[in-house]
N, C-alpha and C positions, 0 to 999 in steps of 0.2 A: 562432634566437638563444639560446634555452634551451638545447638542445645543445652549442653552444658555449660558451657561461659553464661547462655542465657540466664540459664537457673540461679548460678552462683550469681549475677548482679542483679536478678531479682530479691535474690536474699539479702544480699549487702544493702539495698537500696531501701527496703523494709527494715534493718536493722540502724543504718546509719545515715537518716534522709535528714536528722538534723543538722550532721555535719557538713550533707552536701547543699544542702541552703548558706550554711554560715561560710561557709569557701567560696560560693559563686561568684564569678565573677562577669560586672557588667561589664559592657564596652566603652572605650575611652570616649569621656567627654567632649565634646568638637564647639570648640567656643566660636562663641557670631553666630548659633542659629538661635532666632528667637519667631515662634509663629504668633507673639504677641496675644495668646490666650486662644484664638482659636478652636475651632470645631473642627476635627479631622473625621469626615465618615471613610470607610474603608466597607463598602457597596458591593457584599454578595448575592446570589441567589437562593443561599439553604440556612441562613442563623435567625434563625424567628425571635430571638430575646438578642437584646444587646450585652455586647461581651463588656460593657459597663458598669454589668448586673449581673450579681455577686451572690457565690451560696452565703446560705447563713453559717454554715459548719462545713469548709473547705478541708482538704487534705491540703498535705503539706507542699505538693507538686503545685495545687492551684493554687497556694496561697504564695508561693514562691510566682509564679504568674501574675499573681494580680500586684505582688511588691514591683515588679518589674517591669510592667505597663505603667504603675505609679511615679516610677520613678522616671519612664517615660515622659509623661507628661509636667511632672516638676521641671527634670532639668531642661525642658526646650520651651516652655511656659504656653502646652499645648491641651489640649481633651481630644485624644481622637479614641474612637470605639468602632467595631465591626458591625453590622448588621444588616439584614438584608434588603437588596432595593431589586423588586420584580421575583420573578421566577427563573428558571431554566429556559425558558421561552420565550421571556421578556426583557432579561438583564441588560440586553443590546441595546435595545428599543428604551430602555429608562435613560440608559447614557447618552443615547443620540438625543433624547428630547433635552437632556441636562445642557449637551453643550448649545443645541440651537436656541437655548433660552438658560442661559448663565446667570449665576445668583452670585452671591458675596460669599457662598458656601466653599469649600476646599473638598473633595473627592479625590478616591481611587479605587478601582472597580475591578473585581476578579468576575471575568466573563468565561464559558462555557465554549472552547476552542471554535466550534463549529461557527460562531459568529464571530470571530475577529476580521477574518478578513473582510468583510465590508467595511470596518472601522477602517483599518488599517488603509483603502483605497480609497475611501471620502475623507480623509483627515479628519476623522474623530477621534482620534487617539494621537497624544504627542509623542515625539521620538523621545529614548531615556538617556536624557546627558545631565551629569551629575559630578562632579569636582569632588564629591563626598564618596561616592560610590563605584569600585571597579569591577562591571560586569565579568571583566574573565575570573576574579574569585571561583573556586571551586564552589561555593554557597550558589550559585547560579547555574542553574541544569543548561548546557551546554546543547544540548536536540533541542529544547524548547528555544532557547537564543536564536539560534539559527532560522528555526522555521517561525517569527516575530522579527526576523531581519529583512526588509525591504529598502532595496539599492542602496546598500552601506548602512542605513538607519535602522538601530533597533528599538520597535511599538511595545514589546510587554513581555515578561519575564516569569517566571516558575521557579521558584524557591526550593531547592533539595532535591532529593532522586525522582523519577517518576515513577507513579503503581505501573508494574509490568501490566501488560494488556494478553495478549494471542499467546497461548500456550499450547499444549497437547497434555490432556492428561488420559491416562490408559487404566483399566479396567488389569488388577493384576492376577486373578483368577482368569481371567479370559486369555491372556496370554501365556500362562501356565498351561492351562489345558491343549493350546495351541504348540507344546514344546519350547515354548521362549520364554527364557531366562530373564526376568523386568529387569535386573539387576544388570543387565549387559547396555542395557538404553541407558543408566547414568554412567558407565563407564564409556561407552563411545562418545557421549554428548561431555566428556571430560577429553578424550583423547581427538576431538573434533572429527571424527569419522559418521559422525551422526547424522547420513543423509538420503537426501532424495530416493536413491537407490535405495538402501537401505529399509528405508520405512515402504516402500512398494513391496517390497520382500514382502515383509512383514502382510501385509494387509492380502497379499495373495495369497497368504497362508490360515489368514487367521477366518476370511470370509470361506462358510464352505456349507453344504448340504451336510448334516450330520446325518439324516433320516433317510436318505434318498428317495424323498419322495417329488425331487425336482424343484424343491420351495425352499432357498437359501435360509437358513435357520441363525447361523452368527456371520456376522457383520463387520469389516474391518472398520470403518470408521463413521461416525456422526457428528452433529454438531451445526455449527454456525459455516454454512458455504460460503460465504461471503469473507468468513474470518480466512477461511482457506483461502478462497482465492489470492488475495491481499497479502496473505503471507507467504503464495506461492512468488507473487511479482515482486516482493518487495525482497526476498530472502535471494533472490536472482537478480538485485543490482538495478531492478526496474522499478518503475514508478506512473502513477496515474497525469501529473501535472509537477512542470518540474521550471524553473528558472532558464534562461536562455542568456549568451555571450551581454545583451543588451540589458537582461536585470528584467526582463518581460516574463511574466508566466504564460507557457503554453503548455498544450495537451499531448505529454510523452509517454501515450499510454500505445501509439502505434510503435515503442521501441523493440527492438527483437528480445530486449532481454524482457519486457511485459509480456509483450503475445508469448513467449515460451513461458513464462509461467503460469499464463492462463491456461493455455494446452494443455501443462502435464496435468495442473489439479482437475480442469474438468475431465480426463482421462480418470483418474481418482474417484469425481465423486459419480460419473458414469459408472465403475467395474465395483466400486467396495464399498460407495456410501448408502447409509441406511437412508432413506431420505421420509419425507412426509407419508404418511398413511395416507386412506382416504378418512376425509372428513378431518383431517389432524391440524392445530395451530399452529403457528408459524414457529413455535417455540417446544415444539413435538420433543425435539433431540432430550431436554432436561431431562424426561423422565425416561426416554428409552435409554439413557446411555444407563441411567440408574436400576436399570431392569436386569440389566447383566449380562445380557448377548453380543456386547458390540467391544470390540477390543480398545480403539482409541476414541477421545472426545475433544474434538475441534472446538475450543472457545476461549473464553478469557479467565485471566487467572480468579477475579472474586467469583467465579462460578463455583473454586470449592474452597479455596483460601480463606474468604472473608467469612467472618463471625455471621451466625445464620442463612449460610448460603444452600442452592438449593441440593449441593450434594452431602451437607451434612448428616445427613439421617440413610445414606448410602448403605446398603450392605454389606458389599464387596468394599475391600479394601484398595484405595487409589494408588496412583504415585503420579508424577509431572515431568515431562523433559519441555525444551523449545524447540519450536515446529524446525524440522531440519532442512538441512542447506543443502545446496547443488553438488558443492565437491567438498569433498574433505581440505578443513581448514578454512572453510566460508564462517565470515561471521553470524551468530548466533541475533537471528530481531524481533524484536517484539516492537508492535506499533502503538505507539502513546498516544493517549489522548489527555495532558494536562491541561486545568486550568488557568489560563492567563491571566497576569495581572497586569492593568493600564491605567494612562493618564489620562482626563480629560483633556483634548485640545484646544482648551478655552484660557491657560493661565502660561503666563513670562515666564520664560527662559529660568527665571533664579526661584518662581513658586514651582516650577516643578521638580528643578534640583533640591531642593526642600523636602518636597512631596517624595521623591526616591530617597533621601533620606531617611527620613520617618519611614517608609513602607521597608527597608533592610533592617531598621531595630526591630519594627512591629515581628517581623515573619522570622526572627532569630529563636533556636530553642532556649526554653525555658534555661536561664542561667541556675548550676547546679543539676540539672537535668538532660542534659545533653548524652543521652544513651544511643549510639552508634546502632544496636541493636534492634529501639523500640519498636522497629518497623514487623516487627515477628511477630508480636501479641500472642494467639493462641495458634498459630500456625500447623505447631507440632502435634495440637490435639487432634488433626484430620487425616493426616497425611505423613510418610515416611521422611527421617531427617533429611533425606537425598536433595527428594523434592523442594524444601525448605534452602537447603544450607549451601545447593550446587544450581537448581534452574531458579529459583526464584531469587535470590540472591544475584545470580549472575545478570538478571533481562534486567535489573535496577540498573545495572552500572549504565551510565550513558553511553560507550562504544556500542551498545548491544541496543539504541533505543533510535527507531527513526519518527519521522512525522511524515502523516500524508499531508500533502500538499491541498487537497482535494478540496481541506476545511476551510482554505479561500477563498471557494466559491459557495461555502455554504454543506451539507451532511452529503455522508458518501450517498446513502440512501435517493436522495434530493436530485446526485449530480449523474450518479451511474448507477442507480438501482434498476428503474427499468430499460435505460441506456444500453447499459452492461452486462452488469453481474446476474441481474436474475432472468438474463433472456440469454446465457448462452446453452442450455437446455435444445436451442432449437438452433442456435446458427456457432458457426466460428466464431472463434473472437477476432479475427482477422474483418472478416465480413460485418460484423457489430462495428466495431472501431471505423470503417469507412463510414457505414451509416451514421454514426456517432458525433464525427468528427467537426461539423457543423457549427452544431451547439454549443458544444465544448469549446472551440475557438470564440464563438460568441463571447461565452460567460467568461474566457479569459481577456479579451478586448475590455470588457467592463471593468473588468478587474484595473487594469494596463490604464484605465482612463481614456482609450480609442473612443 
């Protein structure tokens, strides 16, 4: 059905886009802000040209954009543009040197989650209080809020739904030949019976010697271990680093409901996962999920969702559910990783109420173009409506979206790759986590100001 509404407003929107320009409607005027002419930079790490700088022969969408950034800047009597400052690995590092050497310039900076929380614990970044602007708006991702929320104070913000992240998607000739009906996976991930249990079935059925010749030939699952593990602790109410009664981060990755989810997946990727060859990349699974042996593939949704991704030239036809829950009726989570957006902590109290200002017109859709649906693009050319219309669809909504904590202290990889995740191969997670437990408290002390 989804697909179809799609199609019908892609037609409509192609037949009648000059109507929906000439209907648009801006947002009300708010008299008494004047940034007195102003430069507003709006400080990414991916726009190489400034959003300034204008096709010579726009379609109607951009040109409805660029009326509407224009009128941006008339009515508040401002020029602000996007463009980028640093890279993905620098963006932090350009902010921090902006605020400890402050110019007459006006900034706001979308940083790459993994480095917020250092802002967030040196006060580089100011809290978002605004007399113009009300964060609990639905406009405002409600998991990003919270994990930007430190002791009452919220540092930076995420505009609209998040891209779902950790999905399962399955191989549906492989589960066919296995006796399993794909079509029953979006019906139980509809009826919430979609779990734990459930998907081990599955995976003891689907791994097996077909040849007998003692050399497991198809594979219940592949993919990203790490994604697994994470979504075994997180779908089970646990968590790596979590908030305490005092507003303090510490390390609650010794909670029983973490160590059991680390337990059952590494029981998983012990009995059913296909894991590295010899000689094989770290990033081996891509191509073997694509080879057609393996029934499920542990990763993230742009691995086949997104336009040129690497399962588009697949064989075998896909489909997608979300990684399942402990007991029937657990919520369904996929772990975000959105990009924040923040203040310098170098301007008063009323320039940054300003600056939140300006950054909720800047991040509004295109007026006249507000399609509910955009977020589907070519979706349906890869993959079955199910996929599209029922998981991908659903890990959008925010109930369905958590945040590691983790990115406080800096990338999972950084805080618990060799920590953790990729040494439980040889120990418990029990016994990891004691060893663990040290450092971890450290880097939350840092965090804490200790």
């Amino acid at each position: 059905m989804r697909k179809l509404v799609s199609l019908l407003l892609a037609m409509l929107m192609v037949c009648a886009s000059f109507a929906a320009v000439a209907e648009a409607e801006y947002p009300e005027v708010v008299e008494g802000i004047d940034f007195g002419g102003a430069k507003v930079w709006i400080a990414d790490y991916w726009s190489a040209s400034s959003s300034s700088e204008h096709k010579a022969d726009p379609n109607d969408e951009e040109q409805a954009l660029y009326d509407y950034r224009a009128w941006i800047n008339e009515t508040y009597n401002v020029d602000v543009y996007q463009l980028q400052d640093g890279d993905w690995g620098t963006c932090a590092e350009q902010l921090i040197n902006f605020v400890g050497t402050p110019d007459d310039s006006l900034r706001i900076y979308i940083i790459e989650p993994g480095k917020v929380g250092s802002l967030m614990a040196n006060g580089v970044v100011a809290p978002w209080k605004s007399e113009y602007v009300d964060l609990s708006d639905e406009k405002w991702n409600k998991a990003d809020i919270e994990f930007m929320t430190k002791n009452g104070e919220v540092y930076g913000v995420y505009a609209g739904a998040s891209e779902p992240r950790q999905c399962l998607f399955f191989n549906k000739r492989v589960l066919e030949e296995a006796n399993i009906d794909w079509e029953t996976l979006y019906d139980m991930q509809a009826e919430g019976t979609w779990t734990w249990a459930v998907f081990e079935d599955m995976l003891k059925t689907i791994t097996r010697d077909t040849d007998n010749d003692g050399v497991i030939d198809i594979w219940g699952l592949t993919g990203s271990a790490d994604d697994l593990y994470s979504c075994a602790v997180f779908s089970n109410g646990g968590s790596y680093f979590d908030f305490n009664e005092n507003g303090e981060l510490y390390p609650s990755v010794g909670s029983d409901e973490t160590l059991a989810g680390l337990t059952w997946a590494k029981s998983l990727y012990e009995n059913y996962f296909y894991q590295t060859p010899e000689g094989g990349n770290w990033d081996y699974f891509k191509e073997a999920f694509k080879a057609g042996n393996i029934g499920f593939y542990m990763y993230q949704t742009y691995g086949g969702f997104n336009d040129n991704s690497e399962m588009a030239d697949m064989a075998d036809e896909w489909g997608c559910v979300a990684f399942p829950v402990p007991n029937e009726g657990d919520n369904y989570i996929t772990i975000i990783s959105d990009n924040m957006t923040v203040i310098p902590a170098c301007y008063d109290e009323e320039t940054v109420a300003k600056l939140i200002f300006l950054y909720d017109l800047w991040s509004n859709p295109t007026p006249g173009y507000d399609d509910e649906d955009a977020w589907i693009g070519n979706k349906y050319n890869y993959t079955d409506d199910r996929a599209v219309d029922e998981t991908y669809a659903m890990l959008r909504e925010s109930t369905h979206c958590v945040t590691n904590k983790v990115l406080y202290l800096g990338t999972q990889n950084d805080v618990l790759g060799n920590s953790l995740l990729w040494a439980l191969g040889g120990s418990t997670p029990a016994e990891l986590v004691e060893a663990g437990m040290p450092e971890w408290q450290a880097r939350c002390d840092t965090f804490n100001g200790k």
